[in-house]
C-alpha positions in Angstrom: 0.0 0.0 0.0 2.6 3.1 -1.0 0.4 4.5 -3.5 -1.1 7.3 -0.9 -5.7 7.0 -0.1 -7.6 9.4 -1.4 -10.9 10.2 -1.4 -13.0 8.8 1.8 -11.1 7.3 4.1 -12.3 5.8 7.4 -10.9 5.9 10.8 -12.0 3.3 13.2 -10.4 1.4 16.5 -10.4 -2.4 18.2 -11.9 -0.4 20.9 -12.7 3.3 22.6 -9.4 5.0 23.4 -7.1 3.6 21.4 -6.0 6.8 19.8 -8.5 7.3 17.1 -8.9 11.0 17.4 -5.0 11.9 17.4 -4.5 9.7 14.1 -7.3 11.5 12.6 -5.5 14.3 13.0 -1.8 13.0 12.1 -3.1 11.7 8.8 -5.0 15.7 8.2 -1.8 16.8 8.7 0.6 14.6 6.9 -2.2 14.6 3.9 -1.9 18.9 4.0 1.8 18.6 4.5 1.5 17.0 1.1 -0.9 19.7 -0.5 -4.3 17.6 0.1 -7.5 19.4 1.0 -8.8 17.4 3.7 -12.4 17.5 5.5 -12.9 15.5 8.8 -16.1 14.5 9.5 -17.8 13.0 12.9 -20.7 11.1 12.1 -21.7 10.9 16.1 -20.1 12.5 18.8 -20.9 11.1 22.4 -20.5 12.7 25.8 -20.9 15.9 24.8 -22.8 17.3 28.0 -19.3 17.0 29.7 -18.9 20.7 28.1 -14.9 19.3 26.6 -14.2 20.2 23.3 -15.8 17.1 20.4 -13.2 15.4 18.2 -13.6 17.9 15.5 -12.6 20.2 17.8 -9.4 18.2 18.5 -8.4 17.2 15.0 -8.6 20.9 14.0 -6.7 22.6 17.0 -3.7 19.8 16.6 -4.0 19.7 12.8 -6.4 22.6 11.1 -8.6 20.5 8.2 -10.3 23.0 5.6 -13.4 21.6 7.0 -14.8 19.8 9.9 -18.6 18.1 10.6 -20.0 16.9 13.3 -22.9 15.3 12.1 -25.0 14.6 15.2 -23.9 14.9 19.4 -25.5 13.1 22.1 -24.5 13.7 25.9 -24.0 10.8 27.5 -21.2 9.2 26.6 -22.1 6.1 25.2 -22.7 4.3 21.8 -24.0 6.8 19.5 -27.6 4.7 19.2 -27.0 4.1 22.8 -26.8 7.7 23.7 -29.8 8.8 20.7 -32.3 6.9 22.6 -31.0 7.5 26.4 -31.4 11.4 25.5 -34.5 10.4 23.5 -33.2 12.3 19.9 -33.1 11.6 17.0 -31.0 8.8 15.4 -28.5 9.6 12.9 -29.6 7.9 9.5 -27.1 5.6 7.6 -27.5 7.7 4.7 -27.8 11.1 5.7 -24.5 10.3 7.2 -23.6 8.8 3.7 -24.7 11.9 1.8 -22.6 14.3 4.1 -19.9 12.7 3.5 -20.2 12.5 -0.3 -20.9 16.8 0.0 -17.1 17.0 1.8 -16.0 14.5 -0.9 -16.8 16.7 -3.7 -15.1 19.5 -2.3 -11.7 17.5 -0.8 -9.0 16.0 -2.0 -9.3 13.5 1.5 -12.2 13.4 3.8 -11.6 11.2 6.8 -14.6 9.4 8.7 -14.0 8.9 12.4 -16.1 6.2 13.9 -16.7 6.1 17.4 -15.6 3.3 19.6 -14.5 0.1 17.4 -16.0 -1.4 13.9 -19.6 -2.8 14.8 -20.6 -0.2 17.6 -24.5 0.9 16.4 -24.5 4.0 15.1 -27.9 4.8 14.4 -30.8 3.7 12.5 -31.3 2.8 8.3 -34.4 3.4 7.2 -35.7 0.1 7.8 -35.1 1.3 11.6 -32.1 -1.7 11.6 -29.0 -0.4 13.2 -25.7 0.5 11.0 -22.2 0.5 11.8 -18.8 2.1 10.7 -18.1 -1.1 9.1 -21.6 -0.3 6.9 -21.0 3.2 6.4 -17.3 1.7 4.9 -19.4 -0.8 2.2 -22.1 2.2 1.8 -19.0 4.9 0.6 -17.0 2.2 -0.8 -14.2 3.7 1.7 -10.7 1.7 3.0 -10.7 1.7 7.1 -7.8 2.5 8.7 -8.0 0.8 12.2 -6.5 2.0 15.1 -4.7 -0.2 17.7 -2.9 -0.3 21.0 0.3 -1.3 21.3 0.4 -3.7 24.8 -1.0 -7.1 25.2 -4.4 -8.3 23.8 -4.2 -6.2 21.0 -3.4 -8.9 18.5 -6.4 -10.5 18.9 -8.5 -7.6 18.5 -6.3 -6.4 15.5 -7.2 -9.9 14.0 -10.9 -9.5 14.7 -11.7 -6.5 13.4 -8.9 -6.8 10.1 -11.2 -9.8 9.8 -15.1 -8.2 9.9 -13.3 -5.7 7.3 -12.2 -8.7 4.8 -15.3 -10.2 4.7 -16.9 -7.1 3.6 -14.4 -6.2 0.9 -13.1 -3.3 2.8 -9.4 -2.5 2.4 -7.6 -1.8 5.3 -4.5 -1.2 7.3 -3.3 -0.7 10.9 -1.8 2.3 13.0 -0.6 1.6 16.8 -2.4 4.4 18.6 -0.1 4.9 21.2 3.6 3.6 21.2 5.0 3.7 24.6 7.9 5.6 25.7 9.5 2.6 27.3 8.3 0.2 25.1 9.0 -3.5 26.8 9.0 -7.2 24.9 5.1 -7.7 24.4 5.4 -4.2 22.0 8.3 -5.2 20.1 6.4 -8.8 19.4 3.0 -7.2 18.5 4.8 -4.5 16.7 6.4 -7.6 14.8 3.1 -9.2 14.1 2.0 -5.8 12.8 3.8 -4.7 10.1 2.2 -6.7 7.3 -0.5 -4.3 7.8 1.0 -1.5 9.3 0.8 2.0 8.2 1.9 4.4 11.0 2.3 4.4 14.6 2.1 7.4 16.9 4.1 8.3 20.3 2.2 8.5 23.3 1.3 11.4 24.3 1.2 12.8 20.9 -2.0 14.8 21.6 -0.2 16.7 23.9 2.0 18.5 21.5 2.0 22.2 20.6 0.3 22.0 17.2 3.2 23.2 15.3 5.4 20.5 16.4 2.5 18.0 15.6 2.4 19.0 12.2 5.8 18.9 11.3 6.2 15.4 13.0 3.0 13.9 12.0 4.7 12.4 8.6 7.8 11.2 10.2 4.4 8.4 12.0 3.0 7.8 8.9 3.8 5.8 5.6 3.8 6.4 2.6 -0.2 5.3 2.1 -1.2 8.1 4.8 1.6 11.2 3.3 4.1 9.9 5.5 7.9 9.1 5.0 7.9 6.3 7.8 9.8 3.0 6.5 12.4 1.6 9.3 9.8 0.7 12.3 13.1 0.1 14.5 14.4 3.4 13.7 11.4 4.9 14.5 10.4 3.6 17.8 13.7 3.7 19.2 13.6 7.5 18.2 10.2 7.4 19.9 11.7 6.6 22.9 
């Protein structure tokens, strides 16, 4: 995978908090680094009643998109369906989601969908008043996932799992660790090992942190080449990381 995604490109995890927010926001700025116009789009945003700034909001201080959506916010922070019918609103629709983010895609060189939580969390409601997931809105835009991983033990399995629910659906996909830790010990070097077939980037922790200038200009130096980055010696890298 070196020839670099374009068009709609979606961001999901093997689970909440594994760092899908801060890739978003790497990839936006590797991508405009690289003179794409990228859009970022939420499709639901959870736990917003806790007054902290959404994802969007996030994604654009650390790496400025030309546009950013947040399609629909609940406050609790739970599954988005979870949270639509605790707050009793309004479901988001499979495809008004799907026609939002075909609006960006006619406008932007890269629009990146961030799921919320991992592949198969509910999402809302299709007409038929089934739920949809990530993984449908992927088949529905005919988008390649990245998924988002953690570094430490266990996360093989759920790498497998989800890589898995994506190949069964014909959805092209690739891996970035999340998090990589400082002092990385034995289980990270093996998963990072197991990894790299399908690896396309991996971020330090604590990357989220950074002053946004100095996340920009690092954010190719995580990436490879299939996300606008330069990354190609893993080694290198994480013992840089360090």
């Amino acid at each position: 995978m070196t020839t670099p995604w374009k068009g709609v490109v979606l961001v999901t995890g093997t689970d909440t908090g594994v760092g899908k927010t801060i890739v978003t926001a790497a990839i936006t700025a590797a991508a405009q680094a690289a003179g794409m116009r990228v859009a970022v789009v939420k499709p639901g945003q959870t736990g917003t009643a806790t007054g902290e700034p959404g994802d969007v909001d996030v994604v654009t201080r650390l790496a400025a998109p030309l546009a950013g959506r947040t399609l629909a916010g609940y406050p609790d922070p739970l599954a988005p369906l979870a949270a639509a019918r605790v707050a009793e609103l309004e479901p988001l629709e499979l495809y008004t989601a799907v026609d939002a983010v075909r609006e960006e895609a006619d406008k932007h060189d890269l629009v990146l969908v961030e799921g919320a939580g991992g592949l198969l969390v509910p999402m809302g409601l299709r007409p038929s008043g089934e739920p949809w997931t990530v993984a449908d809105l992927a088949v529905s835009l005919g988008a390649p996932a990245v998924v988002v991983t953690r570094a430490g033990l266990g996360t093989l399995n759920h790498t497998a799992l989800t890589l898995e629910a994506l190949e069964r659906r014909a959805i092209p996909a690739g891996v970035v660790v999340g998090a990589w830790p400082a002092e990385p010990e034995l289980v990270h070097w093996a998963n990072l090992t197991e990894l790299v077939p399908n690896l396309l980037g991996a971020l330090p922790a604590g990357a989220g942190a950074m002053d946004p200038g100095v996340f920009r200009r690092s954010a190719p130096g995580w990436l490879t080449p299939a996300l606008y980055g330069v990354l190609d010696d893993w080694r290198a890298w994480a013992e840089d990381a360090d």
